[in-house]
C-alpha positions as CSV (number, residue, x, y, z in Angstrom):
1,X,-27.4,-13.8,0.2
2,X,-30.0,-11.6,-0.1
3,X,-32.7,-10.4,3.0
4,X,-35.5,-7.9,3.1
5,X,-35.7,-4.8,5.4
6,X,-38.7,-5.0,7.6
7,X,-39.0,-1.0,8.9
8,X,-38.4,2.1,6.9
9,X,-35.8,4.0,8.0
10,X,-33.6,7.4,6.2
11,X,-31.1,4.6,5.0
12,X,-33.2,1.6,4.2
13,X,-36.2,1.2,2.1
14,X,-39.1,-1.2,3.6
15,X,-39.6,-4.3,1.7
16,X,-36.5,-3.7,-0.7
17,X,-34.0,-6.7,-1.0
18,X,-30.7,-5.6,0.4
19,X,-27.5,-8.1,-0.6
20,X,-25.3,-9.1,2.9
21,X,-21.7,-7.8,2.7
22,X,-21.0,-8.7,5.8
23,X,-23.5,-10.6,8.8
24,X,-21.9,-11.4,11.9
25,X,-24.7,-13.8,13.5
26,X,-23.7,-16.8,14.8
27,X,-23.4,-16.3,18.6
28,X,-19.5,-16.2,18.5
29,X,-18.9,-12.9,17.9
30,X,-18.3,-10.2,20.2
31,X,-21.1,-8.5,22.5
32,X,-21.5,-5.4,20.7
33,X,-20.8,-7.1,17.3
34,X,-23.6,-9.7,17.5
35,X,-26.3,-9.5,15.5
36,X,-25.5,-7.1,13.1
37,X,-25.5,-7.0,9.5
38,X,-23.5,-5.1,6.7
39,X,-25.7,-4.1,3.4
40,X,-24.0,-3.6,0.0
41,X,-23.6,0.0,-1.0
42,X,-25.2,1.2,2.0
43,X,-22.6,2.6,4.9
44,X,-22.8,1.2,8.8
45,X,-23.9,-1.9,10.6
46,X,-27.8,-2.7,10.8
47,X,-29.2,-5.0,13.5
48,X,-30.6,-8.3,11.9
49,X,-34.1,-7.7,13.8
50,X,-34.4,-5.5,11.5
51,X,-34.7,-8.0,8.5
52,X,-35.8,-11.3,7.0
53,X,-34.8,-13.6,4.6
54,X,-36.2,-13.8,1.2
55,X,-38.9,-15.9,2.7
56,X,-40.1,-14.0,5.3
57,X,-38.3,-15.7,8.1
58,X,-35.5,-15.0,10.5
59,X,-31.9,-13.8,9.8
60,X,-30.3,-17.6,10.2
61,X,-27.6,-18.1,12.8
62,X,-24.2,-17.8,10.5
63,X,-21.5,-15.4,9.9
64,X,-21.0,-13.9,6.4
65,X,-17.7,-11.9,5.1
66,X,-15.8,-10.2,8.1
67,X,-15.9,-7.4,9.4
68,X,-12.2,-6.7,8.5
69,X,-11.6,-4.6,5.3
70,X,-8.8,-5.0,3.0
71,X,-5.8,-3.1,4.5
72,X,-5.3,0.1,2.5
73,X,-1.8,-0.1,0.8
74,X,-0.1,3.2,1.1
75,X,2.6,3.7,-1.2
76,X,6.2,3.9,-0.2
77,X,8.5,6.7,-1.5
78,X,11.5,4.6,-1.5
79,X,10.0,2.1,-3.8
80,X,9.3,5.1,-6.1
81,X,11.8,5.7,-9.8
82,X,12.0,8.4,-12.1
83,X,9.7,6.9,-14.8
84,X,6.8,5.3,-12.6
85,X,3.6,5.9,-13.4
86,X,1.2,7.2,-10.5
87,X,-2.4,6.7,-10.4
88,X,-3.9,10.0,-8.1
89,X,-6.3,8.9,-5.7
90,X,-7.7,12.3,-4.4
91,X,-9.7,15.3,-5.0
92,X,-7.7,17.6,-3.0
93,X,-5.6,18.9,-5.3
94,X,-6.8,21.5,-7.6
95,X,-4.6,21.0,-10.6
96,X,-5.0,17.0,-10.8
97,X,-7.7,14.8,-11.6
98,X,-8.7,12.0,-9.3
99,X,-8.3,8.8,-10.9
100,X,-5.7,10.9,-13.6
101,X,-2.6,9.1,-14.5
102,X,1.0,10.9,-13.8
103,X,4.5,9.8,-14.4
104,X,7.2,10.8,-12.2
105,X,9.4,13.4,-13.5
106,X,12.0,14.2,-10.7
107,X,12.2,12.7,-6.8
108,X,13.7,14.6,-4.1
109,X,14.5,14.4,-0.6
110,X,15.3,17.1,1.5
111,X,16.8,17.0,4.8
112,X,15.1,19.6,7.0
113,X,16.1,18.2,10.7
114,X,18.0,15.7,12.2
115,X,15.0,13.4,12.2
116,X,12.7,14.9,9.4
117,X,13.6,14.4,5.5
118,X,10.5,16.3,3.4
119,X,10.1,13.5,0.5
120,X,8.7,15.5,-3.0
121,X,7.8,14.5,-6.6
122,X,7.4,15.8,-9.4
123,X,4.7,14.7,-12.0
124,X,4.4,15.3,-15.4
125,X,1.5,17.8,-16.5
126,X,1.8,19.8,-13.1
127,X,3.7,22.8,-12.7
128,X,4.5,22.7,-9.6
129,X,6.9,20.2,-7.4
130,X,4.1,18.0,-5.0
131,X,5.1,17.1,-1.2
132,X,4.9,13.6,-1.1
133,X,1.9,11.9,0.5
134,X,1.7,8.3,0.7
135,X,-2.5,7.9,1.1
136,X,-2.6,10.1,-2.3
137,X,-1.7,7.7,-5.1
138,X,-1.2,4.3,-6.2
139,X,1.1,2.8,-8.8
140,X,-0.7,0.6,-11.7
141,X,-1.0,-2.9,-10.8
142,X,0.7,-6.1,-12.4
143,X,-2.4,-6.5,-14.3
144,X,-3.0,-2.7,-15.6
145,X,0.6,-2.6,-16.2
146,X,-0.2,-6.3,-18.1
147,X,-3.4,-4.4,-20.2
148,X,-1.5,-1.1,-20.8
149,X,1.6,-3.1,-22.7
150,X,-1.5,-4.9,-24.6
151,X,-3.2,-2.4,-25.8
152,X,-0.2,-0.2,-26.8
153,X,1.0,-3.6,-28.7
154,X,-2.0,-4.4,-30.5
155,X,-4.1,-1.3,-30.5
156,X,-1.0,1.1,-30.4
157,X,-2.9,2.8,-27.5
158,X,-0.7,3.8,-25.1
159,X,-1.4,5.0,-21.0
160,X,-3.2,7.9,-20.7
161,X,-0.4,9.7,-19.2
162,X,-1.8,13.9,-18.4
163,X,1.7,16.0,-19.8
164,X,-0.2,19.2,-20.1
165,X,-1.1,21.5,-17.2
166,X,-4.8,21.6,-16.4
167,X,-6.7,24.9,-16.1
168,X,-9.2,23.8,-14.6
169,X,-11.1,20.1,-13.6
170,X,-14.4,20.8,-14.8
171,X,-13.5,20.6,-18.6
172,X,-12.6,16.7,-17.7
173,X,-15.4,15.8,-15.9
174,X,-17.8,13.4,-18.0
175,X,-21.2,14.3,-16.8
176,X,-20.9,18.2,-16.8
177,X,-24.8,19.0,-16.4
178,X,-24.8,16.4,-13.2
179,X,-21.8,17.7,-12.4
180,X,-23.5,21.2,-12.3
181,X,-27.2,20.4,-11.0
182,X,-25.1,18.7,-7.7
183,X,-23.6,22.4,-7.2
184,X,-26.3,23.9,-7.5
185,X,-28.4,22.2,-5.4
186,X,-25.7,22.5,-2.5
187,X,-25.8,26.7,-2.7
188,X,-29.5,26.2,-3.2
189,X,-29.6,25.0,0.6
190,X,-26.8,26.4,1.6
191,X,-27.6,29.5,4.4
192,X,-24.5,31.2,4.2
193,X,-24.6,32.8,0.7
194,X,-24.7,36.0,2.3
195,X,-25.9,38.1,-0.1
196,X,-24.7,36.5,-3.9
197,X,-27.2,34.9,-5.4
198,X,-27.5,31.2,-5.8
199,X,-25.2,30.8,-9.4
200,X,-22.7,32.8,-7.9
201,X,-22.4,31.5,-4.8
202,X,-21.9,27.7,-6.8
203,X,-19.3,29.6,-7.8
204,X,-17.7,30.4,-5.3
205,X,-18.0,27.0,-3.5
206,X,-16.8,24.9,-6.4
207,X,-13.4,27.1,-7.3
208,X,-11.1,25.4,-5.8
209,X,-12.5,21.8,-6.7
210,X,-13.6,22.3,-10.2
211,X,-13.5,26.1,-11.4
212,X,-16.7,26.4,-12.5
213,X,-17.9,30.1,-14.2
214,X,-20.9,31.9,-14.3
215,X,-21.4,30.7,-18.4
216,X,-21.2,27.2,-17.1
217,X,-24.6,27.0,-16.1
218,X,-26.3,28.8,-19.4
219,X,-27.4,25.4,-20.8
220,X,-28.8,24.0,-17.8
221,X,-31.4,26.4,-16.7
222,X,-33.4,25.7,-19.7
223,X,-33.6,21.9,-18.6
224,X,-37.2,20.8,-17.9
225,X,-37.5,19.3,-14.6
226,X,-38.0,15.7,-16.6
227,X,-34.3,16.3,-17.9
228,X,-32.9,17.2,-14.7
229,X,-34.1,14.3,-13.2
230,X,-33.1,12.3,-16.3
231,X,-29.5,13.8,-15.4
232,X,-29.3,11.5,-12.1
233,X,-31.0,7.8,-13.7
């Protein structure tokens, strides 16, 4: 179902079609529930005064979706093996990649208390031994696992499993000049560079997330502005 926003706002665009995700409009739902409406790809709840239908009428009186996600899974160290391959799910490490695959080299529990046992793994490609943390990575699904098997069978492609330390995240990620233009504009408006200037301070900032260097940014300050706003289509 698709409905048209009415009223400009810094999230929604007047007169653009939005598609429903979620509309929670038929009188049974709870006071401060009623009468709102979830937009694809756009965070929060909206009220439905603040839309049409496609035809210039009023939300209609139903419920769509629910306002209940899908339960994140958090992954268990006892259903963990030596052998598994992990899927990270985080930026907050510095020496993996979000989205990297990783297959467990050595699991270890260590009992520090009576009541506390500090679960750790060991990955291959990373030098050193991780603390465990359930919210940080996944294990392939039946069906990836399914795909993997066929393409190492047929294609003789096998999982893209890191083994080698990485020096630094930036040489993995796809679109380096986006990549770089986003920094930038960040120290750009950021007031506390003190006194470095705007390159350096991007710098700075990104270190510990992507290790960018000074040379990084040689080929992008000779970008017209048409091909840094071609960067972001």
């Amino acid at each position: 179902m698709f409905i048209i926003c009415k009223s400009q706002s810094k999230r929604l665009i007047k007169g653009n079609s939005y598609e429903v995700e979620c509309l929670l409009n038929d009188g049974t739902n709870r006071a401060w529930l009623e009468g709102k409406v979830k937009v694809k790809d756009i965070s929060g709840f909206f009220s439905v005064k603040s839309f049409t239908d496609t035809n210039g009428n009023e939300i209609p009186k139903l419920n769509i979706g629910s306002i209940l996600q899908t339960p994140i899974e958090s992954l268990k160290f006892e259903d963990l093996k030596v052998g598994d391959i992990l899927i990270c799910k985080t930026d907050k490490y510095k020496t993996l990649l979000n989205g990297g695959y990783y297959k467990i080299e050595k699991l270890e529990t260590i009992q520090r208390t009576a009541y506390y046992k500090e679960k750790k793994v060991k990955l291959s490609g990373v030098n050193r031994v991780l603390k465990f943390c359930s919210w940080s990575f996944r294990k392939m699904t039946t069906q990836e696992l399914r795909d993997a098997n066929l393409d190492q069978l047929l294609h003789n492609k096998p999982v893209p499993v890191i083994d080698k330390p990485i020096t630094r995240k930036f040489d993995h990620v796809d679109n380096k000049n986006k990549a770089l233009l986003e920094i930038l504009s960040k120290s750009i408006l950021d007031p506390n560079r003190h006194k470095l200037d705007v390159i350096d301070w991007a710098c700075v900032k990104s270190d510990s997330k992507l290790g960018v260097k000074k040379e990084d940014f040689s080929e992008i300050l000779n970008l017209t502005l048409k091909e840094i706003l071609e960067c972001f289509n």
